[in-house]
C-alpha positions in Angstrom: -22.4 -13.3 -10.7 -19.6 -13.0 -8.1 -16.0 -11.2 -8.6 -12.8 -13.3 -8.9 -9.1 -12.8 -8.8 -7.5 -14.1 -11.9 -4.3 -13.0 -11.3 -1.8 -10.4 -9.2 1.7 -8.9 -9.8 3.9 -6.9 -7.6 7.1 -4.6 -8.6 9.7 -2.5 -6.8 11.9 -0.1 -8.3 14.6 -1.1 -8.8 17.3 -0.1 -6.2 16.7 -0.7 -2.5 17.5 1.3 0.8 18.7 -1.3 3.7 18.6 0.7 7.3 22.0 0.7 7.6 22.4 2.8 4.2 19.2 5.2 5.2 21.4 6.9 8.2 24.2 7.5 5.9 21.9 8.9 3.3 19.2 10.3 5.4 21.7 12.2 8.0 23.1 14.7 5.2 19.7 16.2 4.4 18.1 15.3 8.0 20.2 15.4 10.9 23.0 17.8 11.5 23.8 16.7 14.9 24.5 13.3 16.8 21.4 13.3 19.1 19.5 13.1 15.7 21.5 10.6 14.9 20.7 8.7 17.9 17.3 8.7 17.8 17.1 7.8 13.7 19.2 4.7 14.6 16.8 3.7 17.8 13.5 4.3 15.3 15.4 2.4 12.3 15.9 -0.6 14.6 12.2 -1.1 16.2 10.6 -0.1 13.0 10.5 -3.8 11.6 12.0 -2.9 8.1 15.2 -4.2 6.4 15.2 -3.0 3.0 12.5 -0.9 0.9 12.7 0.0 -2.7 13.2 3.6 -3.5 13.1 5.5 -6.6 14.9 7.7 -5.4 18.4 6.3 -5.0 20.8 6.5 -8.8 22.3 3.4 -7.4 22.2 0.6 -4.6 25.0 2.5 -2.6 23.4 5.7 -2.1 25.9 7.5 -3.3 23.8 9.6 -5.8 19.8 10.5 -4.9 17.3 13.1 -5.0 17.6 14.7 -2.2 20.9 16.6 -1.7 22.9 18.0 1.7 20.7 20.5 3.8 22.0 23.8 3.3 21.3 24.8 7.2 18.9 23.6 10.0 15.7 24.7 8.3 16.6 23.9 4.8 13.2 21.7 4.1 14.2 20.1 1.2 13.0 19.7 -2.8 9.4 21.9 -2.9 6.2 19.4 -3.9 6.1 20.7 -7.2 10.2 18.8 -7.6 8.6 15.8 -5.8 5.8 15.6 -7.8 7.9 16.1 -11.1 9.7 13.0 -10.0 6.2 11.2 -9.3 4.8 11.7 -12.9 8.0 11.0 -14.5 8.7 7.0 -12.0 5.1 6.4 -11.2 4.3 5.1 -14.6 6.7 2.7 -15.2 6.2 1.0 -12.0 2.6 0.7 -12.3 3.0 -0.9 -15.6 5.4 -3.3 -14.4 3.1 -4.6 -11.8 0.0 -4.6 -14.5 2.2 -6.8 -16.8 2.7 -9.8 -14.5 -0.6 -9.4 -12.9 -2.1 -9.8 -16.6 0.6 -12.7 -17.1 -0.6 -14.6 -14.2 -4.5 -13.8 -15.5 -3.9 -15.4 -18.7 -6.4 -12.6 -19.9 -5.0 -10.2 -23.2 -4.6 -6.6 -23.2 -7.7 -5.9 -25.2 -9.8 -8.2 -22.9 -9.3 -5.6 -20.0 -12.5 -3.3 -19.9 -11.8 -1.6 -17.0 -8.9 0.4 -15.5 -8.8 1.5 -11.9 -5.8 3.1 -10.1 -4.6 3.7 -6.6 -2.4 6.4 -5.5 -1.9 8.6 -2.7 1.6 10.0 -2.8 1.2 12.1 -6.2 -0.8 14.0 -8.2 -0.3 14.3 -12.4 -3.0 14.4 -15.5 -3.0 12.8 -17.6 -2.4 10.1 -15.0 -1.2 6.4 -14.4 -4.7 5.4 -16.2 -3.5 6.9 -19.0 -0.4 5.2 -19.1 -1.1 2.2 -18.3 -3.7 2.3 -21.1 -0.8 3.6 -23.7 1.5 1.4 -22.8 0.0 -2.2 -22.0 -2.3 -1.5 -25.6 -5.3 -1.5 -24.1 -8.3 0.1 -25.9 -8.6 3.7 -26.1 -12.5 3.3 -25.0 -11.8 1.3 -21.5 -13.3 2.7 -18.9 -11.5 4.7 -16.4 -11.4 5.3 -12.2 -9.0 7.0 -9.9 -9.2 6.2 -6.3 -7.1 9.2 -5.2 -5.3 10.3 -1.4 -7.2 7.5 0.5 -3.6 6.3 1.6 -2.7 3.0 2.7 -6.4 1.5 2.7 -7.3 2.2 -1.0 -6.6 -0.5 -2.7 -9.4 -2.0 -0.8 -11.3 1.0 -2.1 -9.7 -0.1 -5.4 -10.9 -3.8 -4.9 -14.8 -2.4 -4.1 -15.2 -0.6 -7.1 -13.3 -3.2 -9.0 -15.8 -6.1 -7.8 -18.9 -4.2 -8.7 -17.8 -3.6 -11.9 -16.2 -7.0 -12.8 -19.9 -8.2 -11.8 -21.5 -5.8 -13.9 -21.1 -7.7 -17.2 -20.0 -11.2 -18.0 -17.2 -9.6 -20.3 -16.1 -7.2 -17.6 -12.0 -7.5 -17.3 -10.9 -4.9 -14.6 -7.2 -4.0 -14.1 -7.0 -2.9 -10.6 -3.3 -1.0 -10.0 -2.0 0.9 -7.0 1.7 2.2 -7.3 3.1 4.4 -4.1 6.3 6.7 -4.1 6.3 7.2 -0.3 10.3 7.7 -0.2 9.6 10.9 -2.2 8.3 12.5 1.1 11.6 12.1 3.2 10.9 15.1 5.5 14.1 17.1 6.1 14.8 18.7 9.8 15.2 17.4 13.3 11.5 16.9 13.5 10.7 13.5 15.9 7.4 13.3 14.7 8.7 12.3 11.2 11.2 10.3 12.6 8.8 7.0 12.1 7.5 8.0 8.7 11.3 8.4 7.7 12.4 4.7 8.7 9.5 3.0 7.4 8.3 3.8 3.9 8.8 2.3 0.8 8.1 2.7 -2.9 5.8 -0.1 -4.8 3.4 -1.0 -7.1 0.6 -4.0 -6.8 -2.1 -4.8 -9.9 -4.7 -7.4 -10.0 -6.9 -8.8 -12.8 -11.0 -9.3 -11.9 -13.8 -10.4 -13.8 -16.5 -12.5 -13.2 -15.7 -16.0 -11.2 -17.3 -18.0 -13.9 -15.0 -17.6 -16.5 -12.0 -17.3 -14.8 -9.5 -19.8 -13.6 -10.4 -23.1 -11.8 -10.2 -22.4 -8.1 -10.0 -18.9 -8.4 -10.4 -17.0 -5.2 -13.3 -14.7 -4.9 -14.1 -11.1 -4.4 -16.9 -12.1 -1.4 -17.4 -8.9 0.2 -15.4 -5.3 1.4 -16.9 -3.6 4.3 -15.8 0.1 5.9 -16.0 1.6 9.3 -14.7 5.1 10.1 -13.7 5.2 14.2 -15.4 8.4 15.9 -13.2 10.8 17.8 -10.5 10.1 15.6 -10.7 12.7 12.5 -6.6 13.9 14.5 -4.9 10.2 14.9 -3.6 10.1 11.4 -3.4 12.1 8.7 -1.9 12.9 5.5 -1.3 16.2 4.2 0.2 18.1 1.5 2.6 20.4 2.1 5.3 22.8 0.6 8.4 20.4 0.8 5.8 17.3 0.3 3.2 15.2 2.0 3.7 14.7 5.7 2.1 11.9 7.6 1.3 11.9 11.3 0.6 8.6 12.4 -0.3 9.8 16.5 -2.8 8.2 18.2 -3.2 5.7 15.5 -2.8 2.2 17.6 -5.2 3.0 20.5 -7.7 3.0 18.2 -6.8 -0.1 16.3 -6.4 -2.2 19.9 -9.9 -0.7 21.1 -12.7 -3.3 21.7 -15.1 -1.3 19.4 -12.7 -2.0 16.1 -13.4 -6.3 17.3 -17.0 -5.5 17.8 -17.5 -4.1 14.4 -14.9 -7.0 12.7 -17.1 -9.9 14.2 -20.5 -8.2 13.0 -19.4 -7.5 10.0 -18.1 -11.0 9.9 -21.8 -12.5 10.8 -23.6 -10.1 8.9 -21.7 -12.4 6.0 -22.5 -15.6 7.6 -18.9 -16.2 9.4 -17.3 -16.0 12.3 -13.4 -15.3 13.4 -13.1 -19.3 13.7 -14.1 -19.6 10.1 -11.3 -17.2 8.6 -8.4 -19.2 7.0 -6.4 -16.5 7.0 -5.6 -12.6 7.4 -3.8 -10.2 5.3 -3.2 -7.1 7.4 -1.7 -4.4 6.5 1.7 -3.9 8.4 1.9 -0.2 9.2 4.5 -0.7 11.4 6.6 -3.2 13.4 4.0 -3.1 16.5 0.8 -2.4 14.5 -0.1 -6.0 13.0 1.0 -7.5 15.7 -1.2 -5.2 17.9 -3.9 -5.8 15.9 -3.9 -9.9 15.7 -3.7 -9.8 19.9 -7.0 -7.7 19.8 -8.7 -9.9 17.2 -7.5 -12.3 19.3 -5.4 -13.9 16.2 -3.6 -17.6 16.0 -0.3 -17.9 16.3 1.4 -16.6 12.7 -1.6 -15.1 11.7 0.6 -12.4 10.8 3.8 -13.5 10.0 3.5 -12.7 6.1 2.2 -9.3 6.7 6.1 -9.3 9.1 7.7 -10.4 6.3 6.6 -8.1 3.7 6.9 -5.1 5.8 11.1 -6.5 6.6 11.6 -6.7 2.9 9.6 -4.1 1.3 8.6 -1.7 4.2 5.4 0.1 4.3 4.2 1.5 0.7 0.9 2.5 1.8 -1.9 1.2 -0.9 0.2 -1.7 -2.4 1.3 -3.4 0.8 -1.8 -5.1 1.8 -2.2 -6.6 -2.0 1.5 -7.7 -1.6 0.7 -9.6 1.3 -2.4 -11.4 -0.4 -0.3 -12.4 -3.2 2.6 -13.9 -0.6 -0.9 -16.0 0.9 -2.0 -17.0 -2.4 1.3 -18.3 -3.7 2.2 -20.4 -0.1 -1.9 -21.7 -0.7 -2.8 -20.3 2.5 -6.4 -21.7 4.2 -9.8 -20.3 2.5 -11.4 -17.6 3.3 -9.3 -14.7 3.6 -9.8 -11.2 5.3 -7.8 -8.5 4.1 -7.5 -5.6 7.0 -6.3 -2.0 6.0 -6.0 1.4 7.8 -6.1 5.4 6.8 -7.0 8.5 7.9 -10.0 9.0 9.8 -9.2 6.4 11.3 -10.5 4.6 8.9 -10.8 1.0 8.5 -11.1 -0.7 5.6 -11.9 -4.7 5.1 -12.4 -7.5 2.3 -14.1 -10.9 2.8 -11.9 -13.2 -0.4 -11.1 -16.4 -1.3 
């Protein structure tokens, strides 16, 4: 019995922050001084974003948000426990949004779904988005439940594994499969260049799909062949993700060499063979865009076609970076434009970590 997608949906909140408005709103709680202002401007342009949902903004002119004017220079902001206040109470929704189309485009009912497993890494609440989505899409009270928790922007691959072994553990199995990300909620305040990037590139999102097994799903459906892992050595301090006091911070230094290294090719094309294909056979590739520069790095050291990445572009210009949900956004763009069979989905995270799925 082998996996299947049966169908995906995709949802943004529902005001967006263009570039142009983030250095209005960002320099009252940010930057108290024109240099700052500078080099905001410089990172907005080269970070390959447009717009990016936020659910933080009141309205689509930024006129009323969460954050509010820095007090003085080392005024850090709302405390985590405020952020996380604001996760629990927009998380939710968003999810559920996503699950509802996803289950539209399955064709499958609520009380079909067996399964429930969520993605998030940018807040913490119990009871949590299982929960929810379980109250409010009427699922069964007895579905079975899994969190895949602060794995950042690789885990809804982590998502998709355990989803695929248990959409192949039964010929009933159903899974819903729903990450949801409220990265604008960690807006670090200061003149601090490290969390310049971060600041210009995240977004808020939420991506759900519906598996079970391939044979009784729809005709053609694209299947769940295979995830694989790899964790780089000697990189444990090129990204991370931490919790602060005044919200998570993420430091994405040293991140590309490590992605551009000849080691992260080796282990692609063996991983590749060890599945009986080769780079020539892939019909396409769903990388995640964690930045401008990163996809594209990535495709030249894969040694990519042309376009191979022009999706994963396009997604990051409208939507930005929202960590889990992004890569799953881009798969859906492939699906929907019926991109070439097989696909690799690519995704990266702490560690570094590396984290890869064989479908279609």
């Amino acid at each position: 019995m082998t996996a299947a997608i049966y169908g995906i949906g995709t949802a943004q909140p529902a005001h967006f922050l263009s570039q142009d408005l983030a250095v209005k709103m960002v320099r009252s709680f940010v930057f108290p001084d024109d240099e700052g202002i500078e080099a905001l401007k410089e990172t907005l342009r080269g970070s390959g974003v447009t717009k990016r949902g936020s659910v933080v903004l009141e309205d689509d002119q930024g006129g009323q948000h969460f954050y509010t004017p820095a007090k003085a220079a080392d005024d850090s902001g709302p405390t985590t426990g405020r952020r996380m206040e604001r996760y629990a109470r927009e998380a939710g929704p968003l999810a559920e949004r996503a699950a509802r189309r996803a289950l539209a485009a399955s064709g499958c009912r609520a009380e079909e779904i067996t399964h429930v497993v969520t993605v998030s890494c940018t807040g913490f609440a119990a009871p949590g988005i299982d929960s929810s989505l379980v109250r409010c899409l009427g699922l069964s009270p007895h579905v079975a439940r899994l969190h895949v928790g602060f794995m950042s922007c690789h885990g809804s691959i982590n998502g998709l594994m355990a989803a695929k072994a248990l959409a192949e553990s039964s010929p009933s199995a159903r899974v819903l499969l729903c990450a949801v990300e409220l990265c604008t909620l960690h807006f670090q305040q200061g003149f601090d260049p490290s969390q310049l990037f971060a600041n210009s590139l995240f977004g808020d999102g939420a991506a759900a799909v519906v598996i079970g097994p391939e044979e009784s799903g729809p005709a053609g459906a694209w299947q769940v062949r295979a995830t694989g892992s790899l964790l780089m050595p000697d990189s444990s301090d090129a990204m991370t993700w931490e919790v602060g006091d005044h919200g998570f911070r993420m430091n994405l230094e040293g991140l590309a060499p490590h992605l551009i290294s000849p080691q992260f090719r080796g282990w692609v094309k063996e991983w590749l063979a060890g599945l009986g294909f080769s780079m020539e056979k892939v019909g396409s590739w769903a990388i995640h865009p964690g930045g401008a520069r990163m996809a594209s790095a990535v495709a030249r050291m894969l040694k990519l076609p042309k376009g191979a990445t022009s999706v994963s572009a396009d997604v990051l210009a409208e939507c930005g970076n929202m960590s889990s949900p992004t890569v799953l956004f881009v798969l859906d763009r492939l699906q929907q434009t019926g991109a070439a069979r097989p696909c690799v989905l690519l995704a990266f995270g702490p560690g570094v970590a590396v984290e890869a799925a064989l479908v279609g």
